[in-house]
C-alpha positions as CSV (number, residue, x, y, z in Angstrom):
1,X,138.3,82.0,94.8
2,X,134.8,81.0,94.7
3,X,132.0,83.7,93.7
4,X,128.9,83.9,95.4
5,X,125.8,83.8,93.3
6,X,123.7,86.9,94.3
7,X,121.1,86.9,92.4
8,X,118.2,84.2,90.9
9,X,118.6,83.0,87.1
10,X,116.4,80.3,85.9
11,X,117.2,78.3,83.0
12,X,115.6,76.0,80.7
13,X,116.5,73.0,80.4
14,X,115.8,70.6,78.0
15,X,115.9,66.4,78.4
16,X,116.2,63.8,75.3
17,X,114.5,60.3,76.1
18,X,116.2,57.2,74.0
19,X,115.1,54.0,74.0
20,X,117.9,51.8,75.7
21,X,120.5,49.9,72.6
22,X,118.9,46.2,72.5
23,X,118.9,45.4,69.1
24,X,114.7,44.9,69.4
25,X,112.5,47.5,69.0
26,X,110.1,48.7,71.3
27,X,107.2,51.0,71.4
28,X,107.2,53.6,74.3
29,X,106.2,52.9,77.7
30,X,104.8,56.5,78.0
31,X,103.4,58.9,75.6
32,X,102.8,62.7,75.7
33,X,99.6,64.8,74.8
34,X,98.8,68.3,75.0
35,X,95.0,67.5,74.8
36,X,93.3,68.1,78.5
37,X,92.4,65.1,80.7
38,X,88.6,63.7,80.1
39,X,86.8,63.0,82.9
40,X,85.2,59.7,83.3
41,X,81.1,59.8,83.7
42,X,80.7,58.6,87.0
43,X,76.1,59.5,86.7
44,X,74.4,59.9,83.8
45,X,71.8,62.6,86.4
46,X,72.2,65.4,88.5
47,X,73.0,64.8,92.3
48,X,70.9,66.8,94.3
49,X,72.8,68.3,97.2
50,X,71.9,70.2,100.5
51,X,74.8,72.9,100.8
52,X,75.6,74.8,103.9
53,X,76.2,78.2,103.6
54,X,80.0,79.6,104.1
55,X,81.5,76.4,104.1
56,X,83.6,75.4,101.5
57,X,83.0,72.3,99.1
58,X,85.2,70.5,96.6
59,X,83.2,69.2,93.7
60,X,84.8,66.3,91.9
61,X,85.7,67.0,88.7
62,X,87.6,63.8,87.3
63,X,84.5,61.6,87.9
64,X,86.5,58.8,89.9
65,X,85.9,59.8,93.9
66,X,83.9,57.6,95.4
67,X,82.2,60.7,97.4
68,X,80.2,61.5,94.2
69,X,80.0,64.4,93.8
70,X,82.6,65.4,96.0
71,X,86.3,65.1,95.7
72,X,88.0,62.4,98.0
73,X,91.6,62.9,96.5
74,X,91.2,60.1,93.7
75,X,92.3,62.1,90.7
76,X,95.5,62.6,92.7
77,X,96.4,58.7,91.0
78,X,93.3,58.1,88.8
79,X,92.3,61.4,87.3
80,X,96.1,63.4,87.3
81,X,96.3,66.4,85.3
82,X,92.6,67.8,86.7
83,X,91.7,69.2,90.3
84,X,88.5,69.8,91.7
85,X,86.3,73.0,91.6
86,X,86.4,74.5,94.8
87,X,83.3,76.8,95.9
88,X,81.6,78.1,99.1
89,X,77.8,78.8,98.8
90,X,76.8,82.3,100.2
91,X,73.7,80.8,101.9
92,X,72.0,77.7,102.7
93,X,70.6,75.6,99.8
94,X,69.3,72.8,97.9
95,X,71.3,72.5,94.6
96,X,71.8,69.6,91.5
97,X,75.4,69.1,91.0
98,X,76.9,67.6,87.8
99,X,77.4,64.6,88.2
100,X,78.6,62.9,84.6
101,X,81.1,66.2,84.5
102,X,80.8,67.9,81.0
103,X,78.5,70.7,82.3
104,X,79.8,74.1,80.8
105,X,78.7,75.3,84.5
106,X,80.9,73.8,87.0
107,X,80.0,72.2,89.7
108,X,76.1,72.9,88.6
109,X,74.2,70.8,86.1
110,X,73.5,72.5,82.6
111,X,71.4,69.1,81.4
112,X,74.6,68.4,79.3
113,X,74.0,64.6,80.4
114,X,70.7,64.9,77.9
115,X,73.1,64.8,74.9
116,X,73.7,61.8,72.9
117,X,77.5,61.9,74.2
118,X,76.9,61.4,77.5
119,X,73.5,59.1,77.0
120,X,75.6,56.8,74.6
121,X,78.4,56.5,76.9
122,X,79.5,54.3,79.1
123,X,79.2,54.5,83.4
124,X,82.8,54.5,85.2
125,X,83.2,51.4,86.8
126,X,85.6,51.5,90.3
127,X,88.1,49.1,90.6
128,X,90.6,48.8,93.5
């Protein structure tokens, strides 16, 4: 006789990767991190936006759209492990949005991009 499960119990589960028995030894086609994705630094200024009010706006937060500085869906493949910051403006306005994406103020420029950092670093280049 079969028993019905009734009720929900999640498990962990845990996976072991080995490298496959050649003889040669090879380095790891992947690695892991715990340290959080870096956005590339798409602007080295402040993009100055006209927002409508009440309508909702996803500001690109992984630096690769090509919408700068809106999202377009690129960190889906480029920029995986961030998402963009989604806001809606109350009213109409005329705003400068972040556009080299280290402001501590998301999506709104801080002047972060004045630091030697972001002035010493280089511009994200597209590439298809």
């Amino acid at each position: 006789m079969i028993g019905l499960l009734t009720k929900f119990q999640p498990r962990w589960m845990s996976l072991t990767f080995r490298q496959p028995r050649t003889g040669a030894t090879a380095a790891p086609k992947f690695g892991l991190s715990t340290a959080p994705p870096e956005p590339v630094i798409p602007s080295k200024k402040p993009l100055k936006v006209e927002l409508v009010g009440g309508k909702r706006y996803s500001w690109c937060s992984c630096g690769h759209s090509r919408k700068q500085p809106f999202c377009d869906g690129s960190h889906k493949t480029r920029g995986q492990g961030m998402t963009p910051v989604r806001f809606v403006p109350e009213k109409d306005s005329t705003v400068w949005l972040c556009g080299c994406k280290h402001t501590n103020n998301p999506p709104y420029c801080d002047g972060t991009h004045k630091q030697d950092f972001i002035a010493s670093a280089p511009l994200h280049e597209y590439t298809d």
